[in-house]
PyMOL Python script that loads the backbone (N, CA, C, O; Angstrom):
from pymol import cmd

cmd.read_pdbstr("""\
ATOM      1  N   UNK A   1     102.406  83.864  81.796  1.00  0.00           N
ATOM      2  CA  UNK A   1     103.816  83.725  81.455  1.00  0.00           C
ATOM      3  C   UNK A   1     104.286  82.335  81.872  1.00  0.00           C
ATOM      4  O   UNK A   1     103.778  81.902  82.906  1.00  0.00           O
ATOM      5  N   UNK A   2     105.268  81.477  81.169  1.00  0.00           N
ATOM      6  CA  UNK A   2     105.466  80.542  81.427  1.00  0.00           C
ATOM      7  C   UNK A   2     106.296  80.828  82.928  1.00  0.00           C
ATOM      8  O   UNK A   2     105.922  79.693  83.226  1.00  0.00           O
ATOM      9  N   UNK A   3     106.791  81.119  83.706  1.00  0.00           N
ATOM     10  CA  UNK A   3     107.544  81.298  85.081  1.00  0.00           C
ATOM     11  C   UNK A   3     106.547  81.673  85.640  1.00  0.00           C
ATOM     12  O   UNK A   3     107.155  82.110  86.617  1.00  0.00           O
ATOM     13  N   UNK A   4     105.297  81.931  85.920  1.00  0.00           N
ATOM     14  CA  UNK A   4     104.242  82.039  86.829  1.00  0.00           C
ATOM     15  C   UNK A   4     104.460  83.414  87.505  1.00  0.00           C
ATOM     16  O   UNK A   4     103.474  83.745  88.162  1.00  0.00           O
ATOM     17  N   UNK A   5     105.401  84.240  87.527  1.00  0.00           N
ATOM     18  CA  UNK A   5     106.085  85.306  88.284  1.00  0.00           C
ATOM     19  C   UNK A   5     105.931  86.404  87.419  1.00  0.00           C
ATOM     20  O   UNK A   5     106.161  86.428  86.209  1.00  0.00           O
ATOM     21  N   UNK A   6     105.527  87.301  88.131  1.00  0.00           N
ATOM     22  CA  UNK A   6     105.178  89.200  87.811  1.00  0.00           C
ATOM     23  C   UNK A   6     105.805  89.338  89.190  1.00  0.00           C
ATOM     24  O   UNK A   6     105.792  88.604  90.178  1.00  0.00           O
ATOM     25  N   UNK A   7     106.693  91.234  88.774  1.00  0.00           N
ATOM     26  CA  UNK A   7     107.144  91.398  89.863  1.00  0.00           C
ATOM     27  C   UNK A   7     107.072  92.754  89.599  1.00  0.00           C
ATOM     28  O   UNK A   7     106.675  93.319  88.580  1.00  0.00           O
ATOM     29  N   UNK A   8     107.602  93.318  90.875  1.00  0.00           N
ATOM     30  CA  UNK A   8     107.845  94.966  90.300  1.00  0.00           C
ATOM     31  C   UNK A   8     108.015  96.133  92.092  1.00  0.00           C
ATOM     32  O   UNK A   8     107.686  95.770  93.222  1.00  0.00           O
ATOM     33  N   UNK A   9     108.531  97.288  91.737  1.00  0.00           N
ATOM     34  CA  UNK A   9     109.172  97.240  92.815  1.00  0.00           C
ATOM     35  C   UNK A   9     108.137  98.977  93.176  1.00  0.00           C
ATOM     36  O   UNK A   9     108.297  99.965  92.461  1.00  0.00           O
ATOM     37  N   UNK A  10     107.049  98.952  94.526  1.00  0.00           N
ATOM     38  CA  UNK A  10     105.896 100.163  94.572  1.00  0.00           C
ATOM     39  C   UNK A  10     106.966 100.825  94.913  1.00  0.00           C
ATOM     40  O   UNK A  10     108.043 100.396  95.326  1.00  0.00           O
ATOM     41  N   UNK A  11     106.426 102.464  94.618  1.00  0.00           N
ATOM     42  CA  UNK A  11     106.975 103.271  94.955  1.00  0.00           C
ATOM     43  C   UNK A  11     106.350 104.109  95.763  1.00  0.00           C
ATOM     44  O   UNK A  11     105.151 103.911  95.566  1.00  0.00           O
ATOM     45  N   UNK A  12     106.552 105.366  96.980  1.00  0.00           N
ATOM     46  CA  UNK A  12     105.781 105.673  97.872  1.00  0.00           C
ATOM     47  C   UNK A  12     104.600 105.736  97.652  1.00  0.00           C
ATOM     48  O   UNK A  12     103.724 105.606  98.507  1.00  0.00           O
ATOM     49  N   UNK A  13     104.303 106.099  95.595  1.00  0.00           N
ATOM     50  CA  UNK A  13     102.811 106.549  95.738  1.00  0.00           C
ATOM     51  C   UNK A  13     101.852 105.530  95.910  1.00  0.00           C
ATOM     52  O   UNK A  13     100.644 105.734  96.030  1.00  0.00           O
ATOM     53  N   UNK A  14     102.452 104.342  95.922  1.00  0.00           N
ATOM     54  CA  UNK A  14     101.490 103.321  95.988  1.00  0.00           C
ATOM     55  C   UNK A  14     100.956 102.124  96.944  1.00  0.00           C
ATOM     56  O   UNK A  14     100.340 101.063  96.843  1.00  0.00           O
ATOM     57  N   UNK A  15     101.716 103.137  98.174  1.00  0.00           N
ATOM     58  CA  UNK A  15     101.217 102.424  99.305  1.00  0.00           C
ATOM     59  C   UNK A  15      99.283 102.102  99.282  1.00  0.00           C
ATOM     60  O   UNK A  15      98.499 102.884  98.745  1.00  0.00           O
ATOM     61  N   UNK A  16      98.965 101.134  99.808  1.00  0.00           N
ATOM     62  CA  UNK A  16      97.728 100.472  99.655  1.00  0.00           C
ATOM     63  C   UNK A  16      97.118  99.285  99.318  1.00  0.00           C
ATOM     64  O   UNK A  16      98.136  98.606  99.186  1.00  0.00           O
ATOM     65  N   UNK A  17      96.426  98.712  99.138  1.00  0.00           N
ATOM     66  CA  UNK A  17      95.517  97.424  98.925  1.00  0.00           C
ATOM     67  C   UNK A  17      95.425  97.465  97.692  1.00  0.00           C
ATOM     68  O   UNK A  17      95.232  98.539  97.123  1.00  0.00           O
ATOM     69  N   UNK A  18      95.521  96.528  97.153  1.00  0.00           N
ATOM     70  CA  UNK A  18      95.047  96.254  95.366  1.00  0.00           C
ATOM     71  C   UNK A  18      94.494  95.358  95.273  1.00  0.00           C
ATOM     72  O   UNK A  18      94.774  94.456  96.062  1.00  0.00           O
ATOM     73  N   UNK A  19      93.560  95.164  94.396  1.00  0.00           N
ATOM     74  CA  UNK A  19      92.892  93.561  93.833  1.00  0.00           C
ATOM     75  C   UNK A  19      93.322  93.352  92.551  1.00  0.00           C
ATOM     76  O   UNK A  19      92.998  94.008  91.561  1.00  0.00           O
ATOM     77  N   UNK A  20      94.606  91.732  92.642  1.00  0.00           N
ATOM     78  CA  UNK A  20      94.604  91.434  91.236  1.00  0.00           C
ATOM     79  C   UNK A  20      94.000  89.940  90.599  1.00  0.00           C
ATOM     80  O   UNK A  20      93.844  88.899  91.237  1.00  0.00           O
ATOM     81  N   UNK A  21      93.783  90.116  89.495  1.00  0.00           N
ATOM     82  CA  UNK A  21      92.709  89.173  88.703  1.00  0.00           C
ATOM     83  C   UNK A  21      94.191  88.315  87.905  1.00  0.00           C
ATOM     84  O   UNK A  21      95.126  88.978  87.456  1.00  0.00           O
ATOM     85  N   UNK A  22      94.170  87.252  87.867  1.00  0.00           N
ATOM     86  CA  UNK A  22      95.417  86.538  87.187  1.00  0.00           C
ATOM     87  C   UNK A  22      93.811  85.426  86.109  1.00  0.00           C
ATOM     88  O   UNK A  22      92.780  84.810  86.380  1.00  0.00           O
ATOM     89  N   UNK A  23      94.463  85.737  85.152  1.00  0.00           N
ATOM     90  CA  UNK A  23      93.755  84.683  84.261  1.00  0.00           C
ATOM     91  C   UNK A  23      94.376  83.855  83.081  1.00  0.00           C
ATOM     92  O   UNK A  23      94.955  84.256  82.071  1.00  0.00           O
ATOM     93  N   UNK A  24      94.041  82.371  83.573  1.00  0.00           N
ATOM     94  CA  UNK A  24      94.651  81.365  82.125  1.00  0.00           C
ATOM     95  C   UNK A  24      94.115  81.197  81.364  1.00  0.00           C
ATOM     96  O   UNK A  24      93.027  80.840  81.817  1.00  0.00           O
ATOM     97  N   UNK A  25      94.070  81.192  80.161  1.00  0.00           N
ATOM     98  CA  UNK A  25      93.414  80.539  78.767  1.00  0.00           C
ATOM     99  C   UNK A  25      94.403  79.456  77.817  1.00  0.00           C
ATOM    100  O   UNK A  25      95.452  79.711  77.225  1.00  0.00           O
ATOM    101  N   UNK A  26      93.701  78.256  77.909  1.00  0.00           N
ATOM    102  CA  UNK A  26      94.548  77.658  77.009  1.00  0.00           C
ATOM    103  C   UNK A  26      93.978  77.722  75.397  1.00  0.00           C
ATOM    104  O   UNK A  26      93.154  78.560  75.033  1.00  0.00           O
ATOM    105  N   UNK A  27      94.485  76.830  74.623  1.00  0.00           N
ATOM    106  CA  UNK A  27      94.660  76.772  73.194  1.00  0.00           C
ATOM    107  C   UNK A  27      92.891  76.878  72.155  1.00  0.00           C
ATOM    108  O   UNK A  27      92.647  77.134  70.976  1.00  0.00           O
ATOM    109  N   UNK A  28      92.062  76.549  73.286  1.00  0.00           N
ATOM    110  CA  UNK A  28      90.504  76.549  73.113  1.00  0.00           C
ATOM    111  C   UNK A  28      89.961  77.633  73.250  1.00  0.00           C
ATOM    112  O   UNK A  28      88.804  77.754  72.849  1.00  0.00           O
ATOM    113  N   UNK A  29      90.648  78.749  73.865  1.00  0.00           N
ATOM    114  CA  UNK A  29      90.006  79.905  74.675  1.00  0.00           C
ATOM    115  C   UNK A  29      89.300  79.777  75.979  1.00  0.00           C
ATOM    116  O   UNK A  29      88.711  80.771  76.402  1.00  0.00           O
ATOM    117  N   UNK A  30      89.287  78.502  76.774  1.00  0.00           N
ATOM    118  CA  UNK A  30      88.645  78.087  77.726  1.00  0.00           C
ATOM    119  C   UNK A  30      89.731  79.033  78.648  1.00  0.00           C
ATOM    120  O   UNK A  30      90.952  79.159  78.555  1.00  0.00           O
ATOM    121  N   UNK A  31      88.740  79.637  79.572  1.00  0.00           N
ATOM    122  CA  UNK A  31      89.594  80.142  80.414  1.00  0.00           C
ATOM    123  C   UNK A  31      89.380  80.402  82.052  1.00  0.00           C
ATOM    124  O   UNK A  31      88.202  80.474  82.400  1.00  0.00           O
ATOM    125  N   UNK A  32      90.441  80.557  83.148  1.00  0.00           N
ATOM    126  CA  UNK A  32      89.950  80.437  84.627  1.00  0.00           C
ATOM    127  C   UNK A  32      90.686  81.542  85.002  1.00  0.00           C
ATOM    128  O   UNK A  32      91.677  81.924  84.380  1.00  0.00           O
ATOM    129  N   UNK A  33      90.186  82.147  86.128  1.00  0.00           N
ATOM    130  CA  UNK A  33      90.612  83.302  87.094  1.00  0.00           C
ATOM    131  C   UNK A  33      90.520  83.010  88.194  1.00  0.00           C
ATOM    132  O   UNK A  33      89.675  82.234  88.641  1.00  0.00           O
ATOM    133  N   UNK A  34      91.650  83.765  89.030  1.00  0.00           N
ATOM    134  CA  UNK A  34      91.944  83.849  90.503  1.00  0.00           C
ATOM    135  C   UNK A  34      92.160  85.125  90.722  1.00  0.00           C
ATOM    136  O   UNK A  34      92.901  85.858  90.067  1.00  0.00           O
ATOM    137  N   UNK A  35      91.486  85.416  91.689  1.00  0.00           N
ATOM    138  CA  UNK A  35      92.391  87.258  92.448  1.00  0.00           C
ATOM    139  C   UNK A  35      92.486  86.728  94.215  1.00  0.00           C
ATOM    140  O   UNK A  35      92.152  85.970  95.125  1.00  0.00           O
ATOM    141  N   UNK A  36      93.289  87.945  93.681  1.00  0.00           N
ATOM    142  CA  UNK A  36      94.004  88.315  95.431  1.00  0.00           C
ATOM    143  C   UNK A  36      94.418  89.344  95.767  1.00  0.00           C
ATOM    144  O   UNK A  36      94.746  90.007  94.782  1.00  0.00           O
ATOM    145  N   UNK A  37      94.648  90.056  97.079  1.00  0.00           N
ATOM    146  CA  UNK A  37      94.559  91.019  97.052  1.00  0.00           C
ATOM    147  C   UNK A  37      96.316  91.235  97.532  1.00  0.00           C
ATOM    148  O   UNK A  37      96.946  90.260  97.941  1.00  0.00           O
ATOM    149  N   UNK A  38      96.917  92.509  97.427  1.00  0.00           N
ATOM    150  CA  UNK A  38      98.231  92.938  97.401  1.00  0.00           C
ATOM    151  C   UNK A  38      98.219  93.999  97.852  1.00  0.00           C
ATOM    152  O   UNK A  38      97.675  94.968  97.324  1.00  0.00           O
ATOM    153  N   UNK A  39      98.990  94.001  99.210  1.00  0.00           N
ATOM    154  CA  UNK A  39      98.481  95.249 100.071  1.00  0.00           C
ATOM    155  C   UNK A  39     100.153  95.999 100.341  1.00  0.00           C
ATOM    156  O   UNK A  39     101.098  95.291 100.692  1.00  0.00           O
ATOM    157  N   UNK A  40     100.270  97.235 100.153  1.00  0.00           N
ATOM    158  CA  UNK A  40     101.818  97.968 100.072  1.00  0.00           C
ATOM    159  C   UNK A  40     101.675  98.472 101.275  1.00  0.00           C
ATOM    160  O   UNK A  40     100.597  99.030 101.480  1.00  0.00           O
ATOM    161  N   UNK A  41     102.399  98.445 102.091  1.00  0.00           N
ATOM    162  CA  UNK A  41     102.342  98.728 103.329  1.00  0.00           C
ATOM    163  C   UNK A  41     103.451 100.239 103.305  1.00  0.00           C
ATOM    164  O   UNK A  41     104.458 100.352 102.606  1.00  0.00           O
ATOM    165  N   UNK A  42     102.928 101.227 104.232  1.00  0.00           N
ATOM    166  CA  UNK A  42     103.827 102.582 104.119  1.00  0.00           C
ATOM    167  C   UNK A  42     105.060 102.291 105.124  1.00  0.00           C
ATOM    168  O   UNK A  42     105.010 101.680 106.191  1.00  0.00           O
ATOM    169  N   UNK A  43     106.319 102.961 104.428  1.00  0.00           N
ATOM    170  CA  UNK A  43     106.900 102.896 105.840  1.00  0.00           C
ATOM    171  C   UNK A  43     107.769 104.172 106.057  1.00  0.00           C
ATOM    172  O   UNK A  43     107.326 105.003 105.265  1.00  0.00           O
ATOM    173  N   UNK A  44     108.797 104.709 106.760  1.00  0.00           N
ATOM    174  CA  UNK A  44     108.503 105.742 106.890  1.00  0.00           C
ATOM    175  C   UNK A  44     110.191 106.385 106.208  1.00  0.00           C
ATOM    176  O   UNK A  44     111.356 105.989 106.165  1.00  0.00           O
ATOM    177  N   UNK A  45     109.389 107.584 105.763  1.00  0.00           N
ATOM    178  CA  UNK A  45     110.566 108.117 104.866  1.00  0.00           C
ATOM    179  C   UNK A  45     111.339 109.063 105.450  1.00  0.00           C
ATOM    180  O   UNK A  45     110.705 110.033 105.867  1.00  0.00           O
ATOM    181  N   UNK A  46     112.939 109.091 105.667  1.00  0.00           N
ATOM    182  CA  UNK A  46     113.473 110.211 105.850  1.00  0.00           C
ATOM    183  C   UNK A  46     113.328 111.593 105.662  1.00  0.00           C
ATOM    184  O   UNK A  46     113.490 111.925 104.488  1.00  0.00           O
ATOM    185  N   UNK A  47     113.045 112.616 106.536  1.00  0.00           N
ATOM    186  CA  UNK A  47     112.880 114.020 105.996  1.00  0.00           C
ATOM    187  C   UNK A  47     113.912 114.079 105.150  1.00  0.00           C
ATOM    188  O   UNK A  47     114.769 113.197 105.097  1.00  0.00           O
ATOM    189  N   UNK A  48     113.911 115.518 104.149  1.00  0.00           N
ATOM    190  CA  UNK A  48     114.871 115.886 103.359  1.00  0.00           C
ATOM    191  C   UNK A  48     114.882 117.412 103.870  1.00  0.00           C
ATOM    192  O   UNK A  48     113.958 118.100 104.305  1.00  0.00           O
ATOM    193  N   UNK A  49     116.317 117.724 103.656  1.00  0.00           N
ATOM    194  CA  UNK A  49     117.014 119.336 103.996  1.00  0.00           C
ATOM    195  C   UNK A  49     117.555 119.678 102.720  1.00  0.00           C
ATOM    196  O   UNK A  49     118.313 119.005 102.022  1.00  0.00           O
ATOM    197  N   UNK A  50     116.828 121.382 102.388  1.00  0.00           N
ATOM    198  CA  UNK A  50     116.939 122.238 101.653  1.00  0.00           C
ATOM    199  C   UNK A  50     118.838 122.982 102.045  1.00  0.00           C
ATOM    200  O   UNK A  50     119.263 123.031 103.199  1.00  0.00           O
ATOM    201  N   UNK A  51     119.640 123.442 100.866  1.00  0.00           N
ATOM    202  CA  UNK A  51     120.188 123.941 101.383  1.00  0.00           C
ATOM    203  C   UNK A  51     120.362 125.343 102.623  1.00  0.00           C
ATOM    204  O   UNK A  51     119.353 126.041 102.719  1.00  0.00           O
ATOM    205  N   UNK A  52     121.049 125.567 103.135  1.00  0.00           N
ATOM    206  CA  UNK A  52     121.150 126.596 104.129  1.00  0.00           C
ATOM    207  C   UNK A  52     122.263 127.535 103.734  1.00  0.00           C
ATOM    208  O   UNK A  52     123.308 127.143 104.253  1.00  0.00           O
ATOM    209  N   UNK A  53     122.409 128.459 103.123  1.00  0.00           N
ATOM    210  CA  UNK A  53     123.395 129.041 102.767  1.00  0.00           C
ATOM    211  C   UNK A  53     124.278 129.650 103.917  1.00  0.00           C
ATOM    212  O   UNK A  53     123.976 129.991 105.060  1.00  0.00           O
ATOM    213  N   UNK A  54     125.316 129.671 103.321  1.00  0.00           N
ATOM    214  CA  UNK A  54     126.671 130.424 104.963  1.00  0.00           C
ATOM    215  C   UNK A  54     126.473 131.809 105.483  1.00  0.00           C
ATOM    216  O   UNK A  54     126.346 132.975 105.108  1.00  0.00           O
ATOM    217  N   UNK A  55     126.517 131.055 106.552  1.00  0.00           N
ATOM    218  CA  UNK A  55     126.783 132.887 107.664  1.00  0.00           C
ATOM    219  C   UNK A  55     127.675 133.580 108.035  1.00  0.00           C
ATOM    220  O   UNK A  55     128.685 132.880 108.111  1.00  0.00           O
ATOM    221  N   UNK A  56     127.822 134.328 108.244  1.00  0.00           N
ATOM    222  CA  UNK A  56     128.919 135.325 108.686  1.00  0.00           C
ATOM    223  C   UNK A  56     128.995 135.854 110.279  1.00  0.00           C
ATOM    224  O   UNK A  56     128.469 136.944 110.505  1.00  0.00           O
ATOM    225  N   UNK A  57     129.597 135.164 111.349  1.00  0.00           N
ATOM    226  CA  UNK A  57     129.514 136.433 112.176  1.00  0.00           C
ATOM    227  C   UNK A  57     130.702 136.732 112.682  1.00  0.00           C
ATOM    228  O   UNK A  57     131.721 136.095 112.414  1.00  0.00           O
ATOM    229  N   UNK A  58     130.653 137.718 113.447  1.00  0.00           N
ATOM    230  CA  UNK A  58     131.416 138.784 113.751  1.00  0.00           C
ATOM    231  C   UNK A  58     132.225 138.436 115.313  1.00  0.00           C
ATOM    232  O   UNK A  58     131.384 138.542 116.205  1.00  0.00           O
ATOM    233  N   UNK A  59     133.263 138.150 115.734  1.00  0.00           N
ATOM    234  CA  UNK A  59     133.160 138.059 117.134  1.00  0.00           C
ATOM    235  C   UNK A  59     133.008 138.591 117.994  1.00  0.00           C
ATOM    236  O   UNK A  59     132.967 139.808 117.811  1.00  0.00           O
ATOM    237  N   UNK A  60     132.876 138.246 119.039  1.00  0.00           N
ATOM    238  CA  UNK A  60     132.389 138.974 120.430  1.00  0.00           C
ATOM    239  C   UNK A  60     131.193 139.944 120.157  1.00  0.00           C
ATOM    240  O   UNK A  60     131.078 141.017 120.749  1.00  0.00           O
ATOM    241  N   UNK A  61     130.194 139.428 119.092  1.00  0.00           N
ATOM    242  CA  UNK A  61     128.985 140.224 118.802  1.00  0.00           C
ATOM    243  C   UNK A  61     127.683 138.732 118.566  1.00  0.00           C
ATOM    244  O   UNK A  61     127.463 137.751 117.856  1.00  0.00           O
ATOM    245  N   UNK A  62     127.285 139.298 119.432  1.00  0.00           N
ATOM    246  CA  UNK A  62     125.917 138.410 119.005  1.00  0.00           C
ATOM    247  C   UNK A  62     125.293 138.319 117.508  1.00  0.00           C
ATOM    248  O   UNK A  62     124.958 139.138 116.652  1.00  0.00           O
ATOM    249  N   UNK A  63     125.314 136.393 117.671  1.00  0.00           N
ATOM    250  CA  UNK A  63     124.557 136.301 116.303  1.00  0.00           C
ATOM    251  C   UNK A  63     123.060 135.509 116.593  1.00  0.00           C
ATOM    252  O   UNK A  63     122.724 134.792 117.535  1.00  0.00           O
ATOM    253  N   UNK A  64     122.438 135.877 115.579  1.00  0.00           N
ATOM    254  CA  UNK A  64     121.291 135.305 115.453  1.00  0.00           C
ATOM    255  C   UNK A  64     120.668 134.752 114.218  1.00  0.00           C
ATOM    256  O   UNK A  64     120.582 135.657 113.389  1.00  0.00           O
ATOM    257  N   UNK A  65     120.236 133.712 113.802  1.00  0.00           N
ATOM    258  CA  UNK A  65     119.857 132.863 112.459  1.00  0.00           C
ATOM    259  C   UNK A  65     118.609 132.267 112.500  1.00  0.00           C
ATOM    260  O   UNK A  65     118.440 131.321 113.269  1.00  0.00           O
ATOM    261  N   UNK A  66     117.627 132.698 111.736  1.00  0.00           N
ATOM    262  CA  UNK A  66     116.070 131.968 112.093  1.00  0.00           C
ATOM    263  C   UNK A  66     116.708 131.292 110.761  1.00  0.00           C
ATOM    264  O   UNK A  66     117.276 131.918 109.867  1.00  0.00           O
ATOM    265  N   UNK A  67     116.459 129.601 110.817  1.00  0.00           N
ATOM    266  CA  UNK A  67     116.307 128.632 109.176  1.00  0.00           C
ATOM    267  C   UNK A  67     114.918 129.237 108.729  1.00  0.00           C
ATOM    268  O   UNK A  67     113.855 129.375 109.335  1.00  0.00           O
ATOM    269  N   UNK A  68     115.339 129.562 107.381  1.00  0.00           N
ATOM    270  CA  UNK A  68     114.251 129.778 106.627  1.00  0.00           C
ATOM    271  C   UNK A  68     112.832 128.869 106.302  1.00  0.00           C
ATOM    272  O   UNK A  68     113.050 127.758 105.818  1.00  0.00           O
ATOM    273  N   UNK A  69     111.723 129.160 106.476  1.00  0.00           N
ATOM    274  CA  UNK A  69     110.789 128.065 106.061  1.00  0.00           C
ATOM    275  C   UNK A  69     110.506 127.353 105.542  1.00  0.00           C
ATOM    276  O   UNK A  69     109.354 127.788 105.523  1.00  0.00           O
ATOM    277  N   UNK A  70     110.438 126.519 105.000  1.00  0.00           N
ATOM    278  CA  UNK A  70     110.403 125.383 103.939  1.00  0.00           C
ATOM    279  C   UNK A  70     111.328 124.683 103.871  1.00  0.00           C
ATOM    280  O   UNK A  70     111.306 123.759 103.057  1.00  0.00           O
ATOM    281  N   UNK A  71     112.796 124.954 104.965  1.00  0.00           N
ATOM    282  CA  UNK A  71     114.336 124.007 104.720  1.00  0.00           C
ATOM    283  C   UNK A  71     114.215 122.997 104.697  1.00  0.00           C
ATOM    284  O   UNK A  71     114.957 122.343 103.964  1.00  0.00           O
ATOM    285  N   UNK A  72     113.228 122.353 105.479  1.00  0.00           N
ATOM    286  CA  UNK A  72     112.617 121.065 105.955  1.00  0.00           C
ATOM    287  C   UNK A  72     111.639 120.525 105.704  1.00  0.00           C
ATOM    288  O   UNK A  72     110.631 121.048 106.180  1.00  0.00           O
ATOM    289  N   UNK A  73     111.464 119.361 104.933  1.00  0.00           N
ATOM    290  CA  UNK A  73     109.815 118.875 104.228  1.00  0.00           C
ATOM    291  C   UNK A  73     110.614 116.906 104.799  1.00  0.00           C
ATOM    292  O   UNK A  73     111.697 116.340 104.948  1.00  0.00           O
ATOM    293  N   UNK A  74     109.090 116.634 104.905  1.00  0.00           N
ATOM    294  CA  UNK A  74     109.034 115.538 105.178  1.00  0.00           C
ATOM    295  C   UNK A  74     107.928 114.235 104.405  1.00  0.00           C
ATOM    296  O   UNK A  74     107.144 113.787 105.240  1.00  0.00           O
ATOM    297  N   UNK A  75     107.795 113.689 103.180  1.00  0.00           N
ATOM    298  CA  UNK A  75     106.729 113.292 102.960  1.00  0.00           C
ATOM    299  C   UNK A  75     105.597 112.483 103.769  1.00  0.00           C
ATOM    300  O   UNK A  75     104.522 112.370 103.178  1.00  0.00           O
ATOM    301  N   UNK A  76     105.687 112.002 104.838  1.00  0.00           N
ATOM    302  CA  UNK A  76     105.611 111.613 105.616  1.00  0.00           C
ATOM    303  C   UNK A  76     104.596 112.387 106.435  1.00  0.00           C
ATOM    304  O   UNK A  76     103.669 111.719 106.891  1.00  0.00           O
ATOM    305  N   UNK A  77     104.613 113.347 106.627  1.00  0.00           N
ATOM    306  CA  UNK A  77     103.757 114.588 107.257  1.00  0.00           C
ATOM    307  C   UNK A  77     102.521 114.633 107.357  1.00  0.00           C
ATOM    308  O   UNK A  77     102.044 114.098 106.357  1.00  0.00           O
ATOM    309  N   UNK A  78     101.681 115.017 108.090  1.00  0.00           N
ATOM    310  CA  UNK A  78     100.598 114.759 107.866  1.00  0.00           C
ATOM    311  C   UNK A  78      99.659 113.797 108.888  1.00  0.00           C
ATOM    312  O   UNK A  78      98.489 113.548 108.599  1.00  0.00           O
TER     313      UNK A  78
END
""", "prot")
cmd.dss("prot")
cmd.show_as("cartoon", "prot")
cmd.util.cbc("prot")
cmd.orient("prot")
């Protein structure tokens, strides 16, 4: 490209190392290559919360609420 510039913006799935090959050819077909490598570094993602639907209690009576399993995921995990 005449501006020498590729850009673009990874998204979590692509944290990692890449090898890229950049190649010129001029008007002859004569042509040269360079690579390098492009490494996405992870960083760390906010958990996300499932809703929790409303409770009800009663006064002067004991309440009790286990959050359901799965309210909470984190991609990150692991």
């Amino acid at each position: 490209a005449a501006t020498r510039t590729f850009s673009g913006t990874p998204t979590n799935d692509d944290v990692g190392a890449i090898s890229i090959k950049v190649t010129a050819t001029d008007g002859s077909d004569a042509s040269v290559s360079s690579s390098f490598s492009l490494t996405v570094a992870n960083v760390n993602d906010a958990p996300t919360a499932g809703v929790i639907s409303a409770q009800s209690a009663t006064e002067d009576s004991a309440f009790s609420f286990t959050v359901p399993a799965g309210t909470f995921s984190d991609v990150d995990a692991g």
